[in-house]
mmCIF entry with sequence, helices, sheets and N, C-alpha, C, O atoms, coordinates in Angstrom:
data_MODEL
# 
_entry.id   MODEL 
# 
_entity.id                         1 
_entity.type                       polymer 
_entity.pdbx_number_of_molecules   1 
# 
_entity_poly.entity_id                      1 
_entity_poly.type                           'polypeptide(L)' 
_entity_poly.nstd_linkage                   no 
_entity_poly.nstd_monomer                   no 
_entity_poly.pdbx_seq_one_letter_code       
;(UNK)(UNK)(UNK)(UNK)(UNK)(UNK)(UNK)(UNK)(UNK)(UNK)(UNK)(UNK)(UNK)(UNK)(UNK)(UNK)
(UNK)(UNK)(UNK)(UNK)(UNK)(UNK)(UNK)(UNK)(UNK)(UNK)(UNK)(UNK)(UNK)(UNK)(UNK)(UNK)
(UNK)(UNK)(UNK)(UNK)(UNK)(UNK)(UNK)(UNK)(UNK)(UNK)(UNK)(UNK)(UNK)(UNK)(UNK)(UNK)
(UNK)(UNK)(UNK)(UNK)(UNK)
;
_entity_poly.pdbx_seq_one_letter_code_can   XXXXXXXXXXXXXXXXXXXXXXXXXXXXXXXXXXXXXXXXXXXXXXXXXXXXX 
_entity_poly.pdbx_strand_id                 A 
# 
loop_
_entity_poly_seq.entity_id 
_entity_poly_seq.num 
_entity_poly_seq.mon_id 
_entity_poly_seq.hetero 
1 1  UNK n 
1 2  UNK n 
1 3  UNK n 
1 4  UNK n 
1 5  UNK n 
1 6  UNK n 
1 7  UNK n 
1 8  UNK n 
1 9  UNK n 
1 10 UNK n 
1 11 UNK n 
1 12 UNK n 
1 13 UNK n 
1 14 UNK n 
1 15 UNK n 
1 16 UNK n 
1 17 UNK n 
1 18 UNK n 
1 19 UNK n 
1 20 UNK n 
1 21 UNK n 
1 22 UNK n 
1 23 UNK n 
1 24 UNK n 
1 25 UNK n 
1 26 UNK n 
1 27 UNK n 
1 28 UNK n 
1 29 UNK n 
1 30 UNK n 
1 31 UNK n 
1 32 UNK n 
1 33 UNK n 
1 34 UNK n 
1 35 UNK n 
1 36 UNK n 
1 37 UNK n 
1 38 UNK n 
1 39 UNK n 
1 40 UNK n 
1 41 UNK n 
1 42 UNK n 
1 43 UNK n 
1 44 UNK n 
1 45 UNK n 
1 46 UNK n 
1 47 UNK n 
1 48 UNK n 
1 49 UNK n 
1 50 UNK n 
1 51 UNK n 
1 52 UNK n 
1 53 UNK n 
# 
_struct_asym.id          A 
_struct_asym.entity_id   1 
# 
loop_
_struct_conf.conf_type_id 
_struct_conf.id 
_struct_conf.pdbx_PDB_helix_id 
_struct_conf.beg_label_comp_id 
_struct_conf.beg_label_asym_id 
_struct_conf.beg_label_seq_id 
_struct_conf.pdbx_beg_PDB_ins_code 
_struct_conf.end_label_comp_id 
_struct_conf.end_label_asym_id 
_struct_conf.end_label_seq_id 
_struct_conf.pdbx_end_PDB_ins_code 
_struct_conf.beg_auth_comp_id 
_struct_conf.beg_auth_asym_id 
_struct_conf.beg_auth_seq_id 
_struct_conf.end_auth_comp_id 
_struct_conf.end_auth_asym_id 
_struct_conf.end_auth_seq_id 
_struct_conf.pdbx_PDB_helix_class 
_struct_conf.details 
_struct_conf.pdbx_PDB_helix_length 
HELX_P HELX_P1 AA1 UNK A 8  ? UNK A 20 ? UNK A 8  UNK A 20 1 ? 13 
HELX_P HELX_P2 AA2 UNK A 22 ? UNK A 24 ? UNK A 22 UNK A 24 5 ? 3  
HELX_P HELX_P3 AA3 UNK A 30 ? UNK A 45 ? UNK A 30 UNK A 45 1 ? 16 
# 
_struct_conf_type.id          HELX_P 
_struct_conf_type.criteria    ? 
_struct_conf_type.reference   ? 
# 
loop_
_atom_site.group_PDB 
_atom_site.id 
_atom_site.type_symbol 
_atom_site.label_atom_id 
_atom_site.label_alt_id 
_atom_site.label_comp_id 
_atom_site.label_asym_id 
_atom_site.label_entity_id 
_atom_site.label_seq_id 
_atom_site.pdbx_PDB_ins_code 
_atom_site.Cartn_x 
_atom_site.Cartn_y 
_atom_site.Cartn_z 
_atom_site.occupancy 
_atom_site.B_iso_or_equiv 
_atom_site.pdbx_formal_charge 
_atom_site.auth_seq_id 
_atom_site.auth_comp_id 
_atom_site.auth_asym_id 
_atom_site.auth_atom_id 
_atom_site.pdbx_PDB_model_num 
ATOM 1   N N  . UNK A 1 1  ? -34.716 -7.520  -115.505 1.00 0.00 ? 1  UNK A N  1 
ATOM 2   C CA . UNK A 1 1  ? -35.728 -6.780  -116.242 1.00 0.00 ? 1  UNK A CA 1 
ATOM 3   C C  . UNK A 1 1  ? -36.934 -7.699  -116.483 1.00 0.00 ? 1  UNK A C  1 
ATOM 4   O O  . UNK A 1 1  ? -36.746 -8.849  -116.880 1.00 0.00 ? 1  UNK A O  1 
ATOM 5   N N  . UNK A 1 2  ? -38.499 -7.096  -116.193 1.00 0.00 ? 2  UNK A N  1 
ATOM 6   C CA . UNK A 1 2  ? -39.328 -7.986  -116.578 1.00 0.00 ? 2  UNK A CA 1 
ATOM 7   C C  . UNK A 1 2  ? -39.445 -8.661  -117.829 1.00 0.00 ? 2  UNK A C  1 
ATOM 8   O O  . UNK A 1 2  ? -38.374 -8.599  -118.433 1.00 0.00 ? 2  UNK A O  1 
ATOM 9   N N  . UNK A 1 3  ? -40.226 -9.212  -118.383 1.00 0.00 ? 3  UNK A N  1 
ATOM 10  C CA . UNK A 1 3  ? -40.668 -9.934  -119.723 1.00 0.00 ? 3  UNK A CA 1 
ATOM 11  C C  . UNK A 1 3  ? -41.817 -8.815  -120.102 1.00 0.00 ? 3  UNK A C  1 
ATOM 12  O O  . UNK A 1 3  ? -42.730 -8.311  -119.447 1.00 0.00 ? 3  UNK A O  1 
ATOM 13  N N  . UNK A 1 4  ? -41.392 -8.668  -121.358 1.00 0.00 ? 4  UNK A N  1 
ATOM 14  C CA . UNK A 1 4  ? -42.648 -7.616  -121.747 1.00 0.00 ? 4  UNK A CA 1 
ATOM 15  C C  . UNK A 1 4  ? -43.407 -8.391  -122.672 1.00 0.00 ? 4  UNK A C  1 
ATOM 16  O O  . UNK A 1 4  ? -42.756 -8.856  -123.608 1.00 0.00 ? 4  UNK A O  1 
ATOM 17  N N  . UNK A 1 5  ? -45.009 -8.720  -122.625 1.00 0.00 ? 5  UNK A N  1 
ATOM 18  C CA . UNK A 1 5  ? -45.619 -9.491  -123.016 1.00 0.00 ? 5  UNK A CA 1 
ATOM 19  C C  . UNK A 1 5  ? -45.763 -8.952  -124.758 1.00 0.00 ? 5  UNK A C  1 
ATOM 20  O O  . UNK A 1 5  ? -45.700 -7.756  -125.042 1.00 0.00 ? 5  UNK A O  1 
ATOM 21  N N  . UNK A 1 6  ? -45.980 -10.130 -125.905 1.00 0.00 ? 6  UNK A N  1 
ATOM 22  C CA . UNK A 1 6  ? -46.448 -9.614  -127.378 1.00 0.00 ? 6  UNK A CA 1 
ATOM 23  C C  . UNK A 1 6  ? -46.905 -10.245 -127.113 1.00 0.00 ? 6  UNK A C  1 
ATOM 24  O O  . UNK A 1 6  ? -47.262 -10.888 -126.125 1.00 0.00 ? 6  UNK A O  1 
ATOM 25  N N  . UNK A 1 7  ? -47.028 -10.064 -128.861 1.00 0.00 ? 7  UNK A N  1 
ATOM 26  C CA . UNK A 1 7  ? -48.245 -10.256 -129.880 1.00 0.00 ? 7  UNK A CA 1 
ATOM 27  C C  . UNK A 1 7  ? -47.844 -12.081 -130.089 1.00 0.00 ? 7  UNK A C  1 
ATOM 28  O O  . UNK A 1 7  ? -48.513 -13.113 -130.117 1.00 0.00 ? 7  UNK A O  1 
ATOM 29  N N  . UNK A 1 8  ? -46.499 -11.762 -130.196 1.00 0.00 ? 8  UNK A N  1 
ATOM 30  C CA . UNK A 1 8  ? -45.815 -13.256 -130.593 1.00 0.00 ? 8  UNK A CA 1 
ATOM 31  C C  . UNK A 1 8  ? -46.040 -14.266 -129.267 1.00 0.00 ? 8  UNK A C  1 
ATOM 32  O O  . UNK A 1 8  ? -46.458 -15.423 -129.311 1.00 0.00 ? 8  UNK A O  1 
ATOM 33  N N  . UNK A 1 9  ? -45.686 -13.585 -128.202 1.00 0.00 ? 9  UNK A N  1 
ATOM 34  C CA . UNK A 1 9  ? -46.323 -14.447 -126.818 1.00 0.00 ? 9  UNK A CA 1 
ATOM 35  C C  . UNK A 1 9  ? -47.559 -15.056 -127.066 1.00 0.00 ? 9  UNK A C  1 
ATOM 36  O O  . UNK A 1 9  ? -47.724 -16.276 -127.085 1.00 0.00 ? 9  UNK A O  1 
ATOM 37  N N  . UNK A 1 10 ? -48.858 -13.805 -127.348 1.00 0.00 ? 10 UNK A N  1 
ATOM 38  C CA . UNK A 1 10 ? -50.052 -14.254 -127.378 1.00 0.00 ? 10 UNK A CA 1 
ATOM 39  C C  . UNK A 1 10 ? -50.129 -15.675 -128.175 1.00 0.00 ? 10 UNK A C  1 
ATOM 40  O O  . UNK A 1 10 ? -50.561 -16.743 -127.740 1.00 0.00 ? 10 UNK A O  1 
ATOM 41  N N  . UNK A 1 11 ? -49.510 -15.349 -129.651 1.00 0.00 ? 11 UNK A N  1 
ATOM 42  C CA . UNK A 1 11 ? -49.817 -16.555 -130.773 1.00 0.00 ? 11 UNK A CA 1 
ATOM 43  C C  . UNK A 1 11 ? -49.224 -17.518 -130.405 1.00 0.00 ? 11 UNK A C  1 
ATOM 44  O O  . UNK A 1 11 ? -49.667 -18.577 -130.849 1.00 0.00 ? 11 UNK A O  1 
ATOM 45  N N  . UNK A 1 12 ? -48.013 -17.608 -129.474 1.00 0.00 ? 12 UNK A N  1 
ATOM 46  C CA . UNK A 1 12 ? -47.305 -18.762 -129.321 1.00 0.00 ? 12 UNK A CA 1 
ATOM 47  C C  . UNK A 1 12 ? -48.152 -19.750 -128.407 1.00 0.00 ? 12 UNK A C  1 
ATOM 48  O O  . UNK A 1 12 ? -48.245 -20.962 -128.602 1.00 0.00 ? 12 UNK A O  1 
ATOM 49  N N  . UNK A 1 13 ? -48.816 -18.964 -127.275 1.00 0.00 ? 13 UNK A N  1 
ATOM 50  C CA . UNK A 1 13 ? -49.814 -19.557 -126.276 1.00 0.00 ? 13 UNK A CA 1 
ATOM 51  C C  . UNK A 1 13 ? -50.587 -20.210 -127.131 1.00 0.00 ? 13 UNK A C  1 
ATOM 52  O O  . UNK A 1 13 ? -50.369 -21.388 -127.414 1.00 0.00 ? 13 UNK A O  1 
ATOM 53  N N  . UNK A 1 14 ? -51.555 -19.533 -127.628 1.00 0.00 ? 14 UNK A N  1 
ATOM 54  C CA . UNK A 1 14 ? -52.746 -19.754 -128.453 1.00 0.00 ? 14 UNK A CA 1 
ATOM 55  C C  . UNK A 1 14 ? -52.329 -21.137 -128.852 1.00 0.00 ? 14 UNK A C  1 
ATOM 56  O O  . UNK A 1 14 ? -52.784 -22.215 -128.470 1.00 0.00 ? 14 UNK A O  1 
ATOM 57  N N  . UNK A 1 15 ? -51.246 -20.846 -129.808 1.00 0.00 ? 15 UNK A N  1 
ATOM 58  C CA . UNK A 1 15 ? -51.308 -22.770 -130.774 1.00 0.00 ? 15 UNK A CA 1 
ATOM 59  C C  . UNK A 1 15 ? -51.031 -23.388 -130.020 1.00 0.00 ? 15 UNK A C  1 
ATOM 60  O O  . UNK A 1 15 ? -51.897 -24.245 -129.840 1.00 0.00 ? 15 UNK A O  1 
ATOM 61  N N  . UNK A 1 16 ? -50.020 -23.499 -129.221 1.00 0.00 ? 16 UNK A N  1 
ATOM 62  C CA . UNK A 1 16 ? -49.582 -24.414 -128.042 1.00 0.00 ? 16 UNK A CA 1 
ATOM 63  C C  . UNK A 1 16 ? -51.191 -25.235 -127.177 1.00 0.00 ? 16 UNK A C  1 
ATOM 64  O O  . UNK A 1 16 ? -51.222 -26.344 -126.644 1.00 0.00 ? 16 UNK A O  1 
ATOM 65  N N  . UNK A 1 17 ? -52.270 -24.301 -127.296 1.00 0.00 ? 17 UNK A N  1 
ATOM 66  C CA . UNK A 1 17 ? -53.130 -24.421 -126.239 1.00 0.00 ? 17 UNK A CA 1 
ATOM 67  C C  . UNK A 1 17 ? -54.248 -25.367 -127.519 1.00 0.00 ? 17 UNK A C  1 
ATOM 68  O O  . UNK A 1 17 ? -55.089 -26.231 -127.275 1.00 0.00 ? 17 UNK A O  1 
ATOM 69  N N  . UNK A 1 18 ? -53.904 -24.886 -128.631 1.00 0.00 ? 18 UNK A N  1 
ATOM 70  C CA . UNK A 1 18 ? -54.823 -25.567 -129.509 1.00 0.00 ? 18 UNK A CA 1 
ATOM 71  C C  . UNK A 1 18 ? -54.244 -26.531 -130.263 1.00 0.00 ? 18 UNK A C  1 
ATOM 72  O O  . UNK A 1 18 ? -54.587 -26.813 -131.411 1.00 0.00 ? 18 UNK A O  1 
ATOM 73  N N  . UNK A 1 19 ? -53.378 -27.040 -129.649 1.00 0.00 ? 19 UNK A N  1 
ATOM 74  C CA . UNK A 1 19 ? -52.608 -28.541 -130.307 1.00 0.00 ? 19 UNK A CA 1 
ATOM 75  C C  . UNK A 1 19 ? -52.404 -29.029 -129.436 1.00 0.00 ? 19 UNK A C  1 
ATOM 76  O O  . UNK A 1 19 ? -52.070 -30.187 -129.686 1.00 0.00 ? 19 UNK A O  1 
ATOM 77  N N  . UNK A 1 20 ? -52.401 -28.766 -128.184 1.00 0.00 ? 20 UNK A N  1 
ATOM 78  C CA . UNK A 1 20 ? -52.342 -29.961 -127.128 1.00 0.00 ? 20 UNK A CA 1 
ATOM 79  C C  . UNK A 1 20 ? -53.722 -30.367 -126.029 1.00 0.00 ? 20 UNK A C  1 
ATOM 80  O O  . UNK A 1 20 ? -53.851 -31.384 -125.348 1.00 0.00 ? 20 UNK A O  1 
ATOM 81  N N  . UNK A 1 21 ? -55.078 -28.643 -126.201 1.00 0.00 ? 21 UNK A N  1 
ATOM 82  C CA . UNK A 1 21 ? -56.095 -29.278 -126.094 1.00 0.00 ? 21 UNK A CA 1 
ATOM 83  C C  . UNK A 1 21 ? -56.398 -29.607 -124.120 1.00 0.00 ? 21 UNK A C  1 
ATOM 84  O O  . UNK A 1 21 ? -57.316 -30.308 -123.693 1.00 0.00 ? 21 UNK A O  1 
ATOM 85  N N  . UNK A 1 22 ? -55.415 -28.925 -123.292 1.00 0.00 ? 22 UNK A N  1 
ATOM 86  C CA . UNK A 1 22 ? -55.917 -28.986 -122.237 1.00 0.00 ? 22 UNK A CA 1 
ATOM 87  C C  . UNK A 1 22 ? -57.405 -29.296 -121.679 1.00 0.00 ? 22 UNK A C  1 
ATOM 88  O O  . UNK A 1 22 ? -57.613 -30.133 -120.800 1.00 0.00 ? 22 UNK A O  1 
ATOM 89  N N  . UNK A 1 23 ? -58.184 -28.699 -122.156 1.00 0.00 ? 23 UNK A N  1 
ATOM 90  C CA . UNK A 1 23 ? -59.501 -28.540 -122.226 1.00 0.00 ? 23 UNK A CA 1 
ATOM 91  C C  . UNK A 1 23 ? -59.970 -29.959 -122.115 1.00 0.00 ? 23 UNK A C  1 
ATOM 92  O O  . UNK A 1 23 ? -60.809 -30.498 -121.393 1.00 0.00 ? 23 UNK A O  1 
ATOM 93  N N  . UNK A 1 24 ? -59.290 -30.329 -122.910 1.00 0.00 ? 24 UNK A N  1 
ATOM 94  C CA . UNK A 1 24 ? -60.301 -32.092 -123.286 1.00 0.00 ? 24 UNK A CA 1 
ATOM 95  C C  . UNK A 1 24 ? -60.209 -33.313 -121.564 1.00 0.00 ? 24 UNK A C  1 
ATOM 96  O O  . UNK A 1 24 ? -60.912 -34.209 -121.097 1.00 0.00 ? 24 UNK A O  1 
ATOM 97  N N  . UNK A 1 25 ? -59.030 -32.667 -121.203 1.00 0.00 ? 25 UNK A N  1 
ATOM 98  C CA . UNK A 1 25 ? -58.944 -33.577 -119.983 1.00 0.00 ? 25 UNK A CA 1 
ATOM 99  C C  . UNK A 1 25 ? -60.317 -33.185 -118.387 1.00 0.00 ? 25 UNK A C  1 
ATOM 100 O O  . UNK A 1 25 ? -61.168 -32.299 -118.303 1.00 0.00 ? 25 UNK A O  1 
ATOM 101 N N  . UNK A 1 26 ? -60.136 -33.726 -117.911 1.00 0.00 ? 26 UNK A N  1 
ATOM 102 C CA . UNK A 1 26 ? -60.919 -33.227 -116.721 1.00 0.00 ? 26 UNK A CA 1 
ATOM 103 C C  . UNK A 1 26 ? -60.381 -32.723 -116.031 1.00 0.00 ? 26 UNK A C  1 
ATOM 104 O O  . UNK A 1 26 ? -59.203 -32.990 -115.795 1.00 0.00 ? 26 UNK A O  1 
ATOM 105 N N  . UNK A 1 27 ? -61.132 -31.682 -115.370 1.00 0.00 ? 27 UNK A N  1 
ATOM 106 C CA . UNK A 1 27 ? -60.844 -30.175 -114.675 1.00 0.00 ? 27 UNK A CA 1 
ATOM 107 C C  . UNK A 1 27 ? -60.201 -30.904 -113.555 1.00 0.00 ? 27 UNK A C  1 
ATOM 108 O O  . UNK A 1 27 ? -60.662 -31.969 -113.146 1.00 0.00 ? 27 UNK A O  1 
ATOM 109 N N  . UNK A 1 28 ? -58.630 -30.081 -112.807 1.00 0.00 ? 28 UNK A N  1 
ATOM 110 C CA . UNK A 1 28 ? -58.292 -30.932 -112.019 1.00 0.00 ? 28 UNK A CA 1 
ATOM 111 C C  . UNK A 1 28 ? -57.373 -32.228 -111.786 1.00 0.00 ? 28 UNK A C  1 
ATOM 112 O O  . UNK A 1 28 ? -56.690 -32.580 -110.825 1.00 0.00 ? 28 UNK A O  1 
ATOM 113 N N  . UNK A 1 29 ? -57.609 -32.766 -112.970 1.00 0.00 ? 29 UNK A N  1 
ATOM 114 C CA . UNK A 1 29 ? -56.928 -34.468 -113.169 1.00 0.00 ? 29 UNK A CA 1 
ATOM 115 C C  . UNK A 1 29 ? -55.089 -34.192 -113.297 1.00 0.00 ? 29 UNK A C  1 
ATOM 116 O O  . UNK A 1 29 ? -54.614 -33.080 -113.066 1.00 0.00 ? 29 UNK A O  1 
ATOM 117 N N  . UNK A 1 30 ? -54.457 -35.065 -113.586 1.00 0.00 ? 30 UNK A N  1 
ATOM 118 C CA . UNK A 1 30 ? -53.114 -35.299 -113.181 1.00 0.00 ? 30 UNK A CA 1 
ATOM 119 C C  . UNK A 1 30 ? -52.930 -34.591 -114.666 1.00 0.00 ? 30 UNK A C  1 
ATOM 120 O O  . UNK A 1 30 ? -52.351 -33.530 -114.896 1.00 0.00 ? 30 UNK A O  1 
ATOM 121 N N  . UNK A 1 31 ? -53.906 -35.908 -116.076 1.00 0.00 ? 31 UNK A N  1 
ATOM 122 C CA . UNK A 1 31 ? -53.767 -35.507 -117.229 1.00 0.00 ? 31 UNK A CA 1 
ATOM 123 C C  . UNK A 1 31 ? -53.867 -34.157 -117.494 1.00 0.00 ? 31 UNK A C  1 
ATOM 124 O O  . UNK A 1 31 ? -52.893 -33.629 -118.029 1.00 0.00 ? 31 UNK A O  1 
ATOM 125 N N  . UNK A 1 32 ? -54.742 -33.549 -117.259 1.00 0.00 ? 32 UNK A N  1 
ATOM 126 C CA . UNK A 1 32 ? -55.078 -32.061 -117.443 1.00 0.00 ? 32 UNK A CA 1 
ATOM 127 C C  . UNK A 1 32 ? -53.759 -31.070 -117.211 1.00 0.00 ? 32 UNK A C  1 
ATOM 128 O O  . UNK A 1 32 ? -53.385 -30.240 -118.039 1.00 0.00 ? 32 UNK A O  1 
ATOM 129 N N  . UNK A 1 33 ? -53.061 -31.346 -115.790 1.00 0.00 ? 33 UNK A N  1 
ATOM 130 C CA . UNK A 1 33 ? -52.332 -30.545 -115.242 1.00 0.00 ? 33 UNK A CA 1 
ATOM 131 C C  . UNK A 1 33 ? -50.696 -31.136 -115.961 1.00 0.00 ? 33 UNK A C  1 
ATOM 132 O O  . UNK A 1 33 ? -49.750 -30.397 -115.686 1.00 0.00 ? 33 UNK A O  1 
ATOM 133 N N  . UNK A 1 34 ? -50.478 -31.962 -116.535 1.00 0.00 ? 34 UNK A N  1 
ATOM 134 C CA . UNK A 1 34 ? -49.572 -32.763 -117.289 1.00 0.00 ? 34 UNK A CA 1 
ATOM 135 C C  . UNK A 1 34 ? -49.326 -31.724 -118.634 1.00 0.00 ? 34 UNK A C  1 
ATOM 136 O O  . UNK A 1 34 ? -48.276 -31.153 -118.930 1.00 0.00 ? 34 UNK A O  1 
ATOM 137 N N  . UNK A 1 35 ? -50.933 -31.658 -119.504 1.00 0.00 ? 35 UNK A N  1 
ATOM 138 C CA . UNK A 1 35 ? -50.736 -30.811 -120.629 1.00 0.00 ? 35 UNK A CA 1 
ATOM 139 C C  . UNK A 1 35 ? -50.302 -29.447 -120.147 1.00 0.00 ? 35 UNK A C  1 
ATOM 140 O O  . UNK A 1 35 ? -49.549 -28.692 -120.762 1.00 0.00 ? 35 UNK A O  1 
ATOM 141 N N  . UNK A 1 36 ? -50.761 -29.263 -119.189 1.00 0.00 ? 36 UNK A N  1 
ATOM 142 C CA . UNK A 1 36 ? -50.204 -27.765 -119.081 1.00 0.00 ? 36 UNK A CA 1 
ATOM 143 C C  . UNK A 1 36 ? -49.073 -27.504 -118.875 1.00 0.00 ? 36 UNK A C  1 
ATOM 144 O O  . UNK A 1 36 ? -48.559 -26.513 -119.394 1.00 0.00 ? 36 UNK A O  1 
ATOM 145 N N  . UNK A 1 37 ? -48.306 -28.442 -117.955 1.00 0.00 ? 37 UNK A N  1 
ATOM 146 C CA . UNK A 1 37 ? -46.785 -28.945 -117.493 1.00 0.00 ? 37 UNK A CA 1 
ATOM 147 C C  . UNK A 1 37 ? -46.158 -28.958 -119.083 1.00 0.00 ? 37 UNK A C  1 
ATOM 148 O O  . UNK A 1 37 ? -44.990 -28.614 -119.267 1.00 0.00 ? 37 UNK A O  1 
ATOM 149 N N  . UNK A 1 38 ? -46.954 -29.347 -120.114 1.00 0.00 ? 38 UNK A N  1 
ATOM 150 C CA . UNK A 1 38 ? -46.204 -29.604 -121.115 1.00 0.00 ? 38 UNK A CA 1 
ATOM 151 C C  . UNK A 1 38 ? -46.078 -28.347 -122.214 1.00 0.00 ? 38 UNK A C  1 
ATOM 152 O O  . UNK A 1 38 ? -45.314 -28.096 -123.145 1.00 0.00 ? 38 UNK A O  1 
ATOM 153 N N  . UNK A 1 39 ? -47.136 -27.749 -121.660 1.00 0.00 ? 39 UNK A N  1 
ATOM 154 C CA . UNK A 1 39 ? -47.214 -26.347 -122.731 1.00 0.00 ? 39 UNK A CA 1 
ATOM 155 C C  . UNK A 1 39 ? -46.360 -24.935 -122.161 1.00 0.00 ? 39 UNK A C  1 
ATOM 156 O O  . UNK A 1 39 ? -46.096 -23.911 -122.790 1.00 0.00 ? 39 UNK A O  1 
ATOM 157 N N  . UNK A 1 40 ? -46.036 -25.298 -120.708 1.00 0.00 ? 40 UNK A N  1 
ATOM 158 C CA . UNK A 1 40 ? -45.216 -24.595 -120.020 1.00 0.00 ? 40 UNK A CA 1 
ATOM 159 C C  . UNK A 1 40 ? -43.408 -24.976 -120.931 1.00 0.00 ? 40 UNK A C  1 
ATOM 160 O O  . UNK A 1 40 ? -42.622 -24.339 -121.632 1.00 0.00 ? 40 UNK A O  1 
ATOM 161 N N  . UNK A 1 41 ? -43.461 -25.810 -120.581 1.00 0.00 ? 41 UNK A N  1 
ATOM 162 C CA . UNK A 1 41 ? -42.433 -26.487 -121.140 1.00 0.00 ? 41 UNK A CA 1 
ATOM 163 C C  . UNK A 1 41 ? -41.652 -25.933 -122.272 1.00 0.00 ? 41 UNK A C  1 
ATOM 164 O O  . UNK A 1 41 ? -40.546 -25.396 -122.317 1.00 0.00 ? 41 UNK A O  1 
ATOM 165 N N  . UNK A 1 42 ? -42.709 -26.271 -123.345 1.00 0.00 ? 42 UNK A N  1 
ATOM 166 C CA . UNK A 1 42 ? -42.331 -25.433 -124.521 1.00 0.00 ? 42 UNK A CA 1 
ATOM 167 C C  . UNK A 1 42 ? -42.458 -24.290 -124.982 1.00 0.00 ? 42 UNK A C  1 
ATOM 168 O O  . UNK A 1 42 ? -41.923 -23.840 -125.995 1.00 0.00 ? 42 UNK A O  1 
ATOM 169 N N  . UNK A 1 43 ? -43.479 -23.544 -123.948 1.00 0.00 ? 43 UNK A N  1 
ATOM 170 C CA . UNK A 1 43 ? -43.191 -21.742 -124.121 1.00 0.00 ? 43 UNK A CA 1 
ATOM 171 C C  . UNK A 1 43 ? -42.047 -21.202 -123.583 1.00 0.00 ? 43 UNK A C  1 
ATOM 172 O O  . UNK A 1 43 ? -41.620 -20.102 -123.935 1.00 0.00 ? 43 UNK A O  1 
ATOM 173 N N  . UNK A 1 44 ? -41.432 -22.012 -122.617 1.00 0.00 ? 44 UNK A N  1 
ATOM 174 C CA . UNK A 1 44 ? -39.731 -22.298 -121.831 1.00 0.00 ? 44 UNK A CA 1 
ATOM 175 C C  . UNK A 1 44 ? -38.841 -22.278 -122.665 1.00 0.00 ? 44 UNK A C  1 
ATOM 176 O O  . UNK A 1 44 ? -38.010 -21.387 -122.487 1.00 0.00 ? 44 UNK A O  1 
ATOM 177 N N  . UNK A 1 45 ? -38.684 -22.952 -123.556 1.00 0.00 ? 45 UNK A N  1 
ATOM 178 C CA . UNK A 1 45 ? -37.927 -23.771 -124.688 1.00 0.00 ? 45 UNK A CA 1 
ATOM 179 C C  . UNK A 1 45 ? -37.847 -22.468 -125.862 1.00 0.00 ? 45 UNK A C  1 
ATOM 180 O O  . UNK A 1 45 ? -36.807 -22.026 -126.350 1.00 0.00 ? 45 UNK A O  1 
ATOM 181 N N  . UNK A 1 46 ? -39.044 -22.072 -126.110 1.00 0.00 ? 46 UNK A N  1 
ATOM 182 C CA . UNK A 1 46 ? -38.871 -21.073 -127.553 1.00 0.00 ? 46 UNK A CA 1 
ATOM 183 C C  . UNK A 1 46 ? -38.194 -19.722 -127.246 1.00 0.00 ? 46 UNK A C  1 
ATOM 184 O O  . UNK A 1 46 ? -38.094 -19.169 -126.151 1.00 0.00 ? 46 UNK A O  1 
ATOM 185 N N  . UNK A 1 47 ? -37.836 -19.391 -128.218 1.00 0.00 ? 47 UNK A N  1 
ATOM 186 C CA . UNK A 1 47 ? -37.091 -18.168 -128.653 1.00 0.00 ? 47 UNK A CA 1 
ATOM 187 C C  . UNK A 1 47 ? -37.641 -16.761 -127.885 1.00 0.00 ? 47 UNK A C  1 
ATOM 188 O O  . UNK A 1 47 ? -36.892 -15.797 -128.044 1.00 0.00 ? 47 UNK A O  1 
ATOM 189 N N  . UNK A 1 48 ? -38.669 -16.559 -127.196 1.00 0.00 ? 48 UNK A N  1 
ATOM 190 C CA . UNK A 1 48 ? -39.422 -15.519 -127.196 1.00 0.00 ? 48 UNK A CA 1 
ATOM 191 C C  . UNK A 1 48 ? -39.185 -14.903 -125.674 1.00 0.00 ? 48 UNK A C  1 
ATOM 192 O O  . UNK A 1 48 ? -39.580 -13.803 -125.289 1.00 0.00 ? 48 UNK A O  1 
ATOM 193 N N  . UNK A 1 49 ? -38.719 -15.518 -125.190 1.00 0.00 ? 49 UNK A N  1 
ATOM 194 C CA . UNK A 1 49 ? -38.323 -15.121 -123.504 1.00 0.00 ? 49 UNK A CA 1 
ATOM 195 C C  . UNK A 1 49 ? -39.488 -15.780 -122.603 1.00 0.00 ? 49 UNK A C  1 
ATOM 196 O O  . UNK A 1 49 ? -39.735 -14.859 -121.825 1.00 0.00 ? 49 UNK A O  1 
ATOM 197 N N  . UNK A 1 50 ? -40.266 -16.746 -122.292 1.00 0.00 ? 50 UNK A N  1 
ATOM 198 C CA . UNK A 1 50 ? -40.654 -17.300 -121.467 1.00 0.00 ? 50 UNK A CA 1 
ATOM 199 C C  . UNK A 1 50 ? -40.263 -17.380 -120.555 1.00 0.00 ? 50 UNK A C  1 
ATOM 200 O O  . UNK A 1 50 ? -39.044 -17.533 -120.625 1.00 0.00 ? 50 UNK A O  1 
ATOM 201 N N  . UNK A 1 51 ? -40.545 -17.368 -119.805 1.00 0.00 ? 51 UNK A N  1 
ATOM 202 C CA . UNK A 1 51 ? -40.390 -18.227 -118.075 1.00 0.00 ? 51 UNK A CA 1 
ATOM 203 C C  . UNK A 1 51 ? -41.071 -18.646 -117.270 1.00 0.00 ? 51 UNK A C  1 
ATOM 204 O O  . UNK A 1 51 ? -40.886 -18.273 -116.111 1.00 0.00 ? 51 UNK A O  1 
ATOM 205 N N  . UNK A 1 52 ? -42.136 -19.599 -117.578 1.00 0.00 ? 52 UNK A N  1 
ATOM 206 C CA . UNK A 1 52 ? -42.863 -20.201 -116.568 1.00 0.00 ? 52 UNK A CA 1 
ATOM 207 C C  . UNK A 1 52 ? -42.380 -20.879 -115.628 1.00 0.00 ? 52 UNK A C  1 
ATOM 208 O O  . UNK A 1 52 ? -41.311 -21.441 -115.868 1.00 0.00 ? 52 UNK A O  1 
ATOM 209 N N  . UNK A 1 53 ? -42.900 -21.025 -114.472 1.00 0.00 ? 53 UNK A N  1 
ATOM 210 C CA . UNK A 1 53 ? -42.364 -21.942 -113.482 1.00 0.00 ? 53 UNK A CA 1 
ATOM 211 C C  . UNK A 1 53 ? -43.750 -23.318 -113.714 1.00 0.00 ? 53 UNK A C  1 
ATOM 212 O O  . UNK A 1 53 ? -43.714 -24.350 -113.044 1.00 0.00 ? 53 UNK A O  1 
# 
């Protein structure tokens, strides 16, 4: 069965994206693609049904 996207998805992204700040690295870079590796990670990890690859 797919993942049906919320509200709680949305907010979970959101802080994840505003405490670790992808943005700040350069477009491209290892660092950049690392935070995201890492925010994948823990939307993986939480309660909410994630599944990023």
């Amino acid at each position: 069965m797919p993942m049906q996207w919320t509200k709680e998805h949305d907010d979970l992204l959101v802080k994840e994206v505003l405490a670790l700040d992808p943005y700040s690295s350069p477009k491209g870079s290892t660092e950049r693609n690392n935070v995201w590796d890492s925010i994948a990670g823990h939307l993986n990890q939480s309660r909410t049904g994630f599944n990023l690859c």
